[in-house]
N, C-alpha and C positions, 0 to 999 in steps of 0.2 A: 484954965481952959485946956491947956495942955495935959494936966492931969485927967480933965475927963474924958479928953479923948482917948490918950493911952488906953482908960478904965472902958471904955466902951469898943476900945478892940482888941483886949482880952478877954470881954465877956462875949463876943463876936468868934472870936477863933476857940473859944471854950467849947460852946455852942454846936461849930461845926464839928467841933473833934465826936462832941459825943454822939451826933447826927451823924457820924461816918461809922462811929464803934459801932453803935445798937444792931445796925442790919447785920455786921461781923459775927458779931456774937450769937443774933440770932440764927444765922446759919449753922453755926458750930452745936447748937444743942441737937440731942436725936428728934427726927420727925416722929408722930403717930403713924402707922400705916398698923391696915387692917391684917391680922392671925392667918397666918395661912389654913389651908382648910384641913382637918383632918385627914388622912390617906385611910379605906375603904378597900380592903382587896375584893374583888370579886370571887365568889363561891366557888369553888371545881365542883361542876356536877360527879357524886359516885354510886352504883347499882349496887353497893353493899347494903344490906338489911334483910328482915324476915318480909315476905309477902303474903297475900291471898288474893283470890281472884276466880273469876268464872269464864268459862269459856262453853261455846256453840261452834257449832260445822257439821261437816256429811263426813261418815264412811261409806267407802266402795270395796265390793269384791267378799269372799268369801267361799265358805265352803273349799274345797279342796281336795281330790282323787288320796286312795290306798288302797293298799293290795290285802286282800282278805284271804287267807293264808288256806281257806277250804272254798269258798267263792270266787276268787280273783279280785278284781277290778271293779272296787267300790265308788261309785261317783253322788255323794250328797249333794240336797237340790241347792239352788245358789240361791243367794238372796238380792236382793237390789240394792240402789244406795238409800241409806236411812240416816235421819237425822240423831246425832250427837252430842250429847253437851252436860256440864255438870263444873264441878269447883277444884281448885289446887291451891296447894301452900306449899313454899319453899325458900329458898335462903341465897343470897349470892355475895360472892365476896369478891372487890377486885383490889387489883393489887396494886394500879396507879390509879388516882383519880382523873376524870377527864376522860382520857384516853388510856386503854390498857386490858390486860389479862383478867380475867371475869371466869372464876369456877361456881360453882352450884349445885344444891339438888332441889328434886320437887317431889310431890306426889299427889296422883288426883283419883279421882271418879268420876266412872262416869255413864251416863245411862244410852242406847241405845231402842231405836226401832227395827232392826232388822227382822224382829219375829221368828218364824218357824218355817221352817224350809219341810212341806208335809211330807215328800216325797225325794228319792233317790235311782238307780238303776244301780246295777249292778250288772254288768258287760253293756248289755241293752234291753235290760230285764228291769221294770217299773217294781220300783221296791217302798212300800210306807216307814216312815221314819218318826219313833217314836221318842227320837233323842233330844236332849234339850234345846235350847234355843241361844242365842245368846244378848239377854236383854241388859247386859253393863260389862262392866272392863273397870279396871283402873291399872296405872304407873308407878312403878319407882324409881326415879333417873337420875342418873347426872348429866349437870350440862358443864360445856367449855366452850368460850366466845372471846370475841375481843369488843371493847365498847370503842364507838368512835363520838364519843362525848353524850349525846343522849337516846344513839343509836346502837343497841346490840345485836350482833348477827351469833347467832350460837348452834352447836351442832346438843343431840340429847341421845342419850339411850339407856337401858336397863330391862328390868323385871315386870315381866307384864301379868295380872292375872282376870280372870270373869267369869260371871256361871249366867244363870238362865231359868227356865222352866221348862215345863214337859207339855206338851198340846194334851188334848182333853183323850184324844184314840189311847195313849197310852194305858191306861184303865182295862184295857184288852188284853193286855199281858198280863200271864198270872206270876211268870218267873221276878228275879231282883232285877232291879232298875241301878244301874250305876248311877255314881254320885252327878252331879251338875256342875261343880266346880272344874276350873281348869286353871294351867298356867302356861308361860312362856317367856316372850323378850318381845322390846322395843327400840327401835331405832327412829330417828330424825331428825329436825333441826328445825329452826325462825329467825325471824325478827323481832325485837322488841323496841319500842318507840316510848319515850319520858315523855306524857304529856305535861305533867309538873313534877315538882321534886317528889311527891310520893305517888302519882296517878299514870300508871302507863298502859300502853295499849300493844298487841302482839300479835301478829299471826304466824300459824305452825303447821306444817306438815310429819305425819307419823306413821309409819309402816306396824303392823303391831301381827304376831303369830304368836297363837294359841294353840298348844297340843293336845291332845288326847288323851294323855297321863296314861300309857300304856294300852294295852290290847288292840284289838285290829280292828277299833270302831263298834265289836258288839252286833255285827249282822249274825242271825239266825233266819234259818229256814222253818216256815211254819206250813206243817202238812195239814194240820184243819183248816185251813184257808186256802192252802194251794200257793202262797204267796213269801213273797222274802220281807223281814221287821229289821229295822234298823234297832238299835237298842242304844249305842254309845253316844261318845262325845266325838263330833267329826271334829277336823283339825279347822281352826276360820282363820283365816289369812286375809286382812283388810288393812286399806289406806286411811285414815283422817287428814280432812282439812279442815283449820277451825280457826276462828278468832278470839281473842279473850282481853279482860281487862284485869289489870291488877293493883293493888292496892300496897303502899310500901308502909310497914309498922315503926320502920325503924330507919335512919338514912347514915348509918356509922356503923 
């Protein structure tokens, strides 16, 4: 009797002992826990790439006084504000992503409605003007700006050039008609706005002068008519304001 009790409390204290190990043990092995998640940087947005894009707005202003070296004081007729618009391609590169230094160039065309200014004075002498007109323009620029992540504010300038037609009176003159072509510079600056990583949107202001590529405008006096003919290319001196959209080809 005494032996089976011994026997039934060391199979008792057995018992507990392994009833105390097991949780022990099971503590001591590693848990399952779930991977942590990958890390995912976020993009810096950057304005580097080639673009294209079209833009629309008004020019203001024009025409422009000179001294006619046997007439005096040449004054071409003015024109109104005309509508503007046509397409550009260009390239930007910046130098931090995000925020940072942003050079570029562009170049565009672009058509114009200003027409034909018919008439001129000269002192205050109504003079007919059989010189061209200026029906386009285009740029060749550089810009410098700085990006404030998906905003560029940039200044522009460069090479401006544009030609034109001749109204129908011209046909009346039997002498040479100088060329239509002209050139000069451009100055100004915008805004450009990331609507997505390749779709942005811009508005711009441009001062743009046009020369006369020499001589003193081309005014002659015509004694069968009794009357003063403009002949040249006046100087046009006009503002653009315009908006545009652009497209990016490239974003590296």
């Amino acid at each position: 009797m005494t032996r089976l009790t011994d026997t039934l409390g060391l199979a008792g204290t057995l018992a507990l002992t392994v009833a105390l190990a097991v949780p022990a043990a099971a503590a001591d092995l590693p848990r399952r826990v779930a991977a942590p998640q990958a890390f995912t940087p976020v993009a810096v947005f950057t304005w580097t790439g080639f673009y294209a894009g079209v833009t629309a707005g008004a020019g203001f202003g024009g025409g422009g006084s000179f001294t006619d070296a046997t007439y005096g004081t040449v004054t071409p007729g003015s024109r109104d504000a005309a509508f503007v618009g046509g397409g550009q391609i260009g390239y930007n590169y910046q130098f931090t992503p995000g925020s940072g230094l942003v050079i570029g160039a562009e170049a565009d065309i672009q058509g114009t409605t200003f027409g034909h200014a018919p008439s001129g004075l000269v002192g205050t002498t109504t003079f007919t003007d059989v010189g061209p007109s200026l029906d386009w323009f285009g740029t060749v620029r550089g810009r410098i700006g700085y990006a404030f992540d998906r905003f560029l504010v940039y200044g522009t300038g460069g090479f401006a050039y544009g030609g034109g037609s001749r109204p129908a009176t011209a046909s009346v003159y039997t002498g040479t008609l100088p060329g239509t072509f002209r050139t000069g510079w451009t100055a100004g600056g915008g805004i450009d706005y990331a609507i997505t990583e390749r779709l942005s949107a811009r508005i711009e202001a441009l001062y743009v002068g046009l020369d006369r590529n020499g001589g003193s405008g081309g005014l002659v006096y015509d004694a069968g008519t009794n009357a003063y003919v403009g002949l040249g290319k006046p100087k046009a001196e006009f503002g653009v304001v315009r908006a545009g959209l652009n497209y990016r080809f490239s974003t590296d």
